[in-house]
N, C-alpha and C positions, 0 to 999 in steps of 0.2 A: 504494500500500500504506500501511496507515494506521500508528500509527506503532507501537503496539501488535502488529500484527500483523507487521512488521517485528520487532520485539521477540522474539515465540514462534518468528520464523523463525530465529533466530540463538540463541537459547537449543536451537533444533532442534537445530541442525547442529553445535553444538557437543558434546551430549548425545550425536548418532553419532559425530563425531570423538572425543569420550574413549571411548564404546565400543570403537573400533577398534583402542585404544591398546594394544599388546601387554607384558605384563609381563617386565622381566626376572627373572634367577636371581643374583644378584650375588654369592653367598659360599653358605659351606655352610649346608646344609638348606635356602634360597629367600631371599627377602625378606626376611621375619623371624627366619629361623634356626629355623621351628618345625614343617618337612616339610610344609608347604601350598602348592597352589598353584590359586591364585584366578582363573585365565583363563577367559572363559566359552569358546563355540563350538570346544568339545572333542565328537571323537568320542564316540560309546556303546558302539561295540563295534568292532572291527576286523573286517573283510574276508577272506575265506579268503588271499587275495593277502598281506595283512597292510600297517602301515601303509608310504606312500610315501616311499622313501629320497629325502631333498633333498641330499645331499651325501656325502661321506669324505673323509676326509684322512690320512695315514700320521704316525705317529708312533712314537716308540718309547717304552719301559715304565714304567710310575708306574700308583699308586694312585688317583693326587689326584685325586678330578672336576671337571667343568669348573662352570667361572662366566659367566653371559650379563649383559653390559650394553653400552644402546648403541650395536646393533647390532655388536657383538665378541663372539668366544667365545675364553675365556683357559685356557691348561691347561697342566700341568708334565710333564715327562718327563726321562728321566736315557739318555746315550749311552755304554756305555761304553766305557773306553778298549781299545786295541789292542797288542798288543808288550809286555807287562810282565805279571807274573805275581803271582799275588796270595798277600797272606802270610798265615798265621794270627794272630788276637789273642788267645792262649790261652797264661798261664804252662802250661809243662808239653804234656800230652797235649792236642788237643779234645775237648770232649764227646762223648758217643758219641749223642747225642742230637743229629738234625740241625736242629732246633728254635732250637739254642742255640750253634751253630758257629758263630764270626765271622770274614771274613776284611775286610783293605782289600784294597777292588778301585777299580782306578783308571777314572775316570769325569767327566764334565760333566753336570749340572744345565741343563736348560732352559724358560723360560717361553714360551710360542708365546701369540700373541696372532691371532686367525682372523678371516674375514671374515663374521659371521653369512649371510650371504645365499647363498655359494657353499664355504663352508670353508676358501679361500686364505687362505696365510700373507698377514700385513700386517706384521708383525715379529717375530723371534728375539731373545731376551736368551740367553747362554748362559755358564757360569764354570766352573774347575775345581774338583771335589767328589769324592775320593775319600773311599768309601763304607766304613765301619768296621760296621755294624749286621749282624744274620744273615745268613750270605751266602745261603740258599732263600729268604728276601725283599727280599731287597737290588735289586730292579730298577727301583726310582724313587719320584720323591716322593711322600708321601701325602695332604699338608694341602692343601684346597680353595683358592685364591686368594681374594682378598677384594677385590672393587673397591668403590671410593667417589671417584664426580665424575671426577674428572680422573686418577687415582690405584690401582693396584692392588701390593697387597699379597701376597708370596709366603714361604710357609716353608719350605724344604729339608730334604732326609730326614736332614742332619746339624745341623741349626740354623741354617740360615743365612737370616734375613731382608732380604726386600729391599724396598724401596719402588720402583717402578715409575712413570714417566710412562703414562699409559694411550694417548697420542697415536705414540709414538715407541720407548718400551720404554727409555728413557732411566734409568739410575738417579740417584734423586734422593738417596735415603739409604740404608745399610746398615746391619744388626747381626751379626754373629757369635755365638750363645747360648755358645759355644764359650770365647773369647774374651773376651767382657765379664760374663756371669755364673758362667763356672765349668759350663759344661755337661756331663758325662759322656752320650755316648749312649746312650739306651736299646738294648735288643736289637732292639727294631723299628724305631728310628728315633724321629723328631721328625715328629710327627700333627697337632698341632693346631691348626684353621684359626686365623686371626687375627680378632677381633674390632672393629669403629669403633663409637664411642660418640662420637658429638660431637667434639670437638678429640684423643681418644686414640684411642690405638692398643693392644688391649689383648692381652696373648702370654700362653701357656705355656711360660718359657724356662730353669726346671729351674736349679738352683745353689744355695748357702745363701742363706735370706733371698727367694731369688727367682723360685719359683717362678713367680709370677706377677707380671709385669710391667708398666705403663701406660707407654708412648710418645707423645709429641707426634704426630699421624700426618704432619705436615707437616716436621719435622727430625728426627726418633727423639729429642730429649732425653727422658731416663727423667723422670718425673712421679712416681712414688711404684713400689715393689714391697713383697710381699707373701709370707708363707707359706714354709717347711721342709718339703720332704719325701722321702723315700729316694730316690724317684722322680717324675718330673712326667707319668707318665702321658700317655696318649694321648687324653683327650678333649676337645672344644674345647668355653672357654670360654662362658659365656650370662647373662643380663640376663634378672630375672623381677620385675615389681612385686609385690607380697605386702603384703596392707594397708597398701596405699598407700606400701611404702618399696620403694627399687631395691635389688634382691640380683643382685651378680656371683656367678655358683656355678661352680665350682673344684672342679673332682673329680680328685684327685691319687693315684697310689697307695696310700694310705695312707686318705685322708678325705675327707669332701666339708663344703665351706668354701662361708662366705658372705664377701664382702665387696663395703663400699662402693664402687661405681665411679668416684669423683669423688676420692677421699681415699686407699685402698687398707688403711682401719681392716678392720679385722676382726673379722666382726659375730657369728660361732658358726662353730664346725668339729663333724663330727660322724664317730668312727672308722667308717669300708667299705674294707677290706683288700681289694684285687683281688688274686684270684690271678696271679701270674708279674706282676705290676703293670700288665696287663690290662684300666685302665679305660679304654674306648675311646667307649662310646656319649655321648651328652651325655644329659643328668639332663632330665629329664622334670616339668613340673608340672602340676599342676589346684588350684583354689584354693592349700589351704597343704601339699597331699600330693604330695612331691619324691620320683620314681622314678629308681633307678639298677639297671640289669644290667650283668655282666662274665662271663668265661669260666668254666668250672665248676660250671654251675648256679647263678651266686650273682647275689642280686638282693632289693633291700628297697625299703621306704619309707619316709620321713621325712617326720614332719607337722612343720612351722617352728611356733612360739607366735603366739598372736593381734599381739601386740607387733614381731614378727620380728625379735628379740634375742635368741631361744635355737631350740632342735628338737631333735628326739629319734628314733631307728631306732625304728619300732613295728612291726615285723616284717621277718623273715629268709627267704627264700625257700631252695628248694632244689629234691631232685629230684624233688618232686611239688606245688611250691605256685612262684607269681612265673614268671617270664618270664629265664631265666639269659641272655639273648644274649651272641654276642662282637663282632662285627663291626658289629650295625647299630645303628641309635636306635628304642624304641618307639615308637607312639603314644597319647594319653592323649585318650580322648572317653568322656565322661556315667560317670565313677568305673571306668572298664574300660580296661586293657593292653594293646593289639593288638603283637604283637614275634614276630620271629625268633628261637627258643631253644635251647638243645643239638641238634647232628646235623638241622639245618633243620625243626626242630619247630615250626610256627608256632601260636600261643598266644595263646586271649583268658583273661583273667584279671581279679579283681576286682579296684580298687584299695586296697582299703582291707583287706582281708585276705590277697590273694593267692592265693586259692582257685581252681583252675583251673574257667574253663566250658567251653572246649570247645578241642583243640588237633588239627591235619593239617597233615600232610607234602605237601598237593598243592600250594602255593605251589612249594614248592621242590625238586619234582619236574620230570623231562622231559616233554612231553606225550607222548613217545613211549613212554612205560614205561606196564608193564601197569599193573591198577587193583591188583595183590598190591604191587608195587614202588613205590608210591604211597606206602604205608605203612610204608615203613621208611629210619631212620635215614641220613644222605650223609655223609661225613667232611667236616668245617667245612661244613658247609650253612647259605646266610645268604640272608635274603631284604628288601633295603631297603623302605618304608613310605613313599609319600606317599599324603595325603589331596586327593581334588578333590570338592569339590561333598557329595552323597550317597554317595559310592562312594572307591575306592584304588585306586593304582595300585603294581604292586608290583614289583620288578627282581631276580630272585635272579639268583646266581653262575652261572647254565649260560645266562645270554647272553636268557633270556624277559622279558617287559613282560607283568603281567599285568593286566587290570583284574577287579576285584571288588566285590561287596559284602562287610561286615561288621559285624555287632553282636552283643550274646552270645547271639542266636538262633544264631547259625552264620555257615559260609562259604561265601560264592556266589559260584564264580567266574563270569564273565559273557563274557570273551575273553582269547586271550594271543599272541604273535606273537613268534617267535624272531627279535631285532634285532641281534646280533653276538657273536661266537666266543669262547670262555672260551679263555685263550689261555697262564695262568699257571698251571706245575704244580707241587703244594704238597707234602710229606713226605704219603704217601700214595698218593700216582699219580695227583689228580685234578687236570683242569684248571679251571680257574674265573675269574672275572672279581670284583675286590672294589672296585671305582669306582662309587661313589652318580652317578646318573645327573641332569643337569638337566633342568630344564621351562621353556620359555619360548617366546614368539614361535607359539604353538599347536603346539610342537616340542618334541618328548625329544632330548636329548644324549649318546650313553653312547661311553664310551671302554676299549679293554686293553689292549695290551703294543704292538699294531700299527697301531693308528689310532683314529679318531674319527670317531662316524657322529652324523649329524642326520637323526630323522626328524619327517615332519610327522604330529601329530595332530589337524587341525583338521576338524570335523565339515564332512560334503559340506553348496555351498551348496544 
């Protein structure tokens, strides 16, 4: 073989072997943080059968979804305690609103670390965590884990961060948002994933001053904080270049904030009052136009300045314009909306005005409901959004994987396949499922109150 052709042969096979290379899901929304995932040899449509389950594993209840790297899949859960009775945290009467009723209930926090290939446990971290947040959602943690290299990252529904060995479940470092910043819990709990940038660690961990936080990710030494606000909100931090400068965006109760991620200067804040402090999705960008939705139909957009040292709200959404979600994150392709909005409304809309094109209820429908029931409104009806390829894959609350088309032509769904049990029931009487699901390994990961299932999506060879 000459020597050249020895040469193409090994440029070959290396060219299949990085094909082959299966991407993980490391922290929330995928790789990037930006609901994409880039694996090729994915199915087109699923099978009447539906796709082939590779594993379960039992667990008990959390919001949080899972993170793949590594062949590991990492995911939080809360057990609770037994023999002890739970108090109210209410001067006076409780509300009569069960929304808003608090009790502590006594509990452990757990990080399970799984065996991608079969679902076995490989290790348990587990601590004591009694639970102050509303007692109708108080049944586990919500924030995504975040692995990086050797290392994952965890936040607890009451503030408690942990840095993790990713080999052994070892802890290497802790914080208490409680404890070192002055945390007050929200009614929901402590949401939001954790961010790596390079040598930080970057949190939403709520107190004066500190809203936001950078940590060393290797010792937790604080590095800089950041930001005041009544509340720290529930949505997780994110990292957007914008001519050519890095914007950290911080959408906190109250506002949504730019800052440096290397210094923690603070580079424009712009007021978005979430109702009940209800920011939950992460902010959305396309060039310099930053979308934010929260619960109660509210949802705007914010063009940043050419310079990206100021911005401005250039419109307000409501109950006939924007994209209100509560629970999920839009997506933003070619100036258009695609999002889950009031009572499982699903909504393309335009970016730059917010003019609705076209919106259906069949995402976030059963397929088993007539084509009348199609069309009408679900109590907290949420339907999560990734993008693969040409097409979406979408996961609402009644437990379906849907894949679709979408543009502001319309919506086409193309298959869907009921992958596990909505299992959580919410003021109202309905059960549902609110855990953004993983992509990774040519495999969805989706988890609720009793287990963890992997299935395989990888197209027949």
């Amino acid at each position: 073989m000459t020597y050249l052709r020895r040469l193409l042969f090994v440029v070959m096979c290396c060219s299949v072997c990085g094909a082959a290379v299966a991407d993980d899901w490391p922290q929330w929304l995928g790789p990037e943080r930006d609901s994409q995932w880039r694996e090729s040899g994915i199915v087109e449509n699923f099978t009447e059968a539906g796709p082939q389950l590779r594993w379960k594993t039992k667990i008990a209840g959390g919001y949080s979804g899972p993170s793949v790297a590594d062949e590991r899949v990492f995911v939080m859960d809360w057990v609770p305690g037994t023999g002890e009775l739970a108090e109210f945290l209410h001067e006076g009467a409780p509300p009569s609103n069960q929304n808003f009723v608090r009790k502590r209930l006594p509990g452990k926090e757990r990080v399970l670390c799984l065996s991608e290939s079969d679902g076995k446990v490989l290790w348990s971290y587990q601590y004591e965590c009694p639970y102050s947040s509303v007692t109708t959602y108080a049944i586990g943690p919500r924030a995504t884990p975040t692995v990086d290299h050797d290392l994952v990252y965890t936040v607890g529904a009451e503030g408690n961060l942990l840095c993790l060995r990713v080999s052994d479940g070892c802890v290497v470092w802790s914080v208490d948002f409680k404890d070192r910043y002055g945390l007050e819990v929200p009614n929901w709990g402590t949401a939001s994933s954790p961010l790596v940038d390079g040598d930080r660690l970057i949190c939403i961990a709520g107190g004066d001053g500190s809203t936001c936080v950078a940590l060393n990710k290797r010792t937790g030494k604080e590095l800089w904080r950041a930001i005041t606000a009544p509340e720290p909100g529930y949505s997780s931090p994110i990292i957007y270049t914008i001519s050519g400068q890095r914007h950290l965006i911080v959408w906190d109760s109250h506002s949504v904030n730019s800052i440096d991620p290397a210094s923690g200067e603070l580079l424009w804040t712009v007021p978005f009052e979430s109702t009940f402090a209800m920011s939950v999705a992460t902010p959305r960008i396309e060039n310099r136009s930053l979308f934010v939705m929260s619960y109660n139909r509210k949802s705007g957009m914010i063009e940043v300045a050419p310079d990206g040292r100021s911005a401005a709200l250039r419109w307000n959404g409501g109950p006939r314009t924007g994209v209100g979600g509560v629970h999920n994150t839009a997506f933003l392709h070619e100036g258009h909306i695609y999002g889950c909005g009031n009572g499982g409304q699903y909504i393309c809309a335009r970016l730059d005005s917010g003019e609705r094109i076209w919106s259906t209820y069949q995402p976030s429908s059963s397929i088993q409901q007539d084509s009348q029931k199609k069309h009408r409104p679900v109590s907290w009806g949420n339907v999560f959004t990734v993008r693969h390829a040409d097409r979406f894959f979408l996961a609402n609350d009644i437990g379906d994987l849907i894949i679709a088309r979408m543009s502001p032509r319309g919506y086409e769904e193309i298959s869907r396949a009921n992958l596990i049990e909505p299992t959580h029931r919410v003021v109202g009487g309905r059960k549902l499922v609110w855990s953004h699901p993983a992509f990774a390994n040519r495999s969805v990961y989706l988890r609720n109150d009793k287990e963890i299932r992997c299935y395989s999506l990888a197209a027949a060879d």
